[in-house]
N, C-alpha and C positions, 0 to 999 in steps of 0.2 A: 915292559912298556916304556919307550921312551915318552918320557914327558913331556919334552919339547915338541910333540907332534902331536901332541894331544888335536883330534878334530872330529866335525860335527857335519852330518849330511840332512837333510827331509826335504821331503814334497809334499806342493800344495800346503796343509794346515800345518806339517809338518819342518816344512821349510821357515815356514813364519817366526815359527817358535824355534828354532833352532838357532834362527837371526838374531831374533832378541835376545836369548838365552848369551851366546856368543858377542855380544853387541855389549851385553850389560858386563857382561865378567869378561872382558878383552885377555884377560893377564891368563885364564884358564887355556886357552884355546891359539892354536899356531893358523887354524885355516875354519873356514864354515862354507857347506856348499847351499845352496838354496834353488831348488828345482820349482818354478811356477809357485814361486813362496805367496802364501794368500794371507791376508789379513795385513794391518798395520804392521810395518817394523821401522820402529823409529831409527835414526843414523845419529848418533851423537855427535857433536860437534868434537874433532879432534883437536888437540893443545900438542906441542912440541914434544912434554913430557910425555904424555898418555899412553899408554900399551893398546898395541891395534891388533885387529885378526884381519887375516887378508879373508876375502870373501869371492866367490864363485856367484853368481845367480845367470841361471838358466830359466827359459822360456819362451812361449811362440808370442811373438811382437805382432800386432796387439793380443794379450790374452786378457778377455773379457773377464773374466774369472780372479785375476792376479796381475793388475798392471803394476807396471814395474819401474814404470818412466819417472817415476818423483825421488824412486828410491836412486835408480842408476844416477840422476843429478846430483844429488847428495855425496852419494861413494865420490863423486868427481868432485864437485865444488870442496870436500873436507878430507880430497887426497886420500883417498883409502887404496890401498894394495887390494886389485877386483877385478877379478876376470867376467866379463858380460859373453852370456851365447847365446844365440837366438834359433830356432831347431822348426822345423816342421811339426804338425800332426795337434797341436792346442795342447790347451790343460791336463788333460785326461793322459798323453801320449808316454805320460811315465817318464824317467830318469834315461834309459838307452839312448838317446840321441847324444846326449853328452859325457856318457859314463866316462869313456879312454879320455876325451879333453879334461875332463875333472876330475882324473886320478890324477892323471900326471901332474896338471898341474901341482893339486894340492902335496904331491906327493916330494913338491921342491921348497914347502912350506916349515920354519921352526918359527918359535916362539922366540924371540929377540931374550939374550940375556939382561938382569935386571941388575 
């Protein structure tokens, strides 16, 4: 297992928690995908030194279910390494719409040495 690739995917409730999870422990984690991520996930405020995970969030704009517009402001205003996709079909439509864009990406993702 390379370490430095350590990463983390979920949808919906799943996603949420993945965010957070990823969000809190930055230094674990190279990448986190977040498919129609539901519930609160707070963005911490990043500092110069801080350890960051690049982040993926995927979802149909608007999703009544999982909006996502306070979070994408955040990634942006606090500079986060964050791919945004926005997909047809709503909450429900699953992970396939963005699977190939969200391998790859994350697939160019390491954990910065410390």
């Amino acid at each position: 297992i390379d370490s430095r690739r350590m990463m983390m995917v979920g949808l919906s409730h799943g996603g949420g928690i993945a965010g957070r999870i990823a969000l809190q422990h930055p230094e674990m984690f190279a990448a986190v995908g977040m498919q129609a991520p539901f519930g609160d996930v707070p963005i911490p405020k990043r500092t110069e030194n801080s350890p960051s995970v690049a982040i993926m969030v995927g979802t149909k704009d608007p999703d009544a279910y999982a909006p996502v517009q306070g979070m994408r402001k955040s990634l942006e205003q606090y500079a986060y390494d964050f791919l945004y996709r926005e997909h047809e079909g709503g909450h429900g439509a699953g992970p396939a719409p963005i699977t190939k864009d969200l391998l790859t990406w994350m697939m160019t993702k390491k954990k910065l040495a410390r």
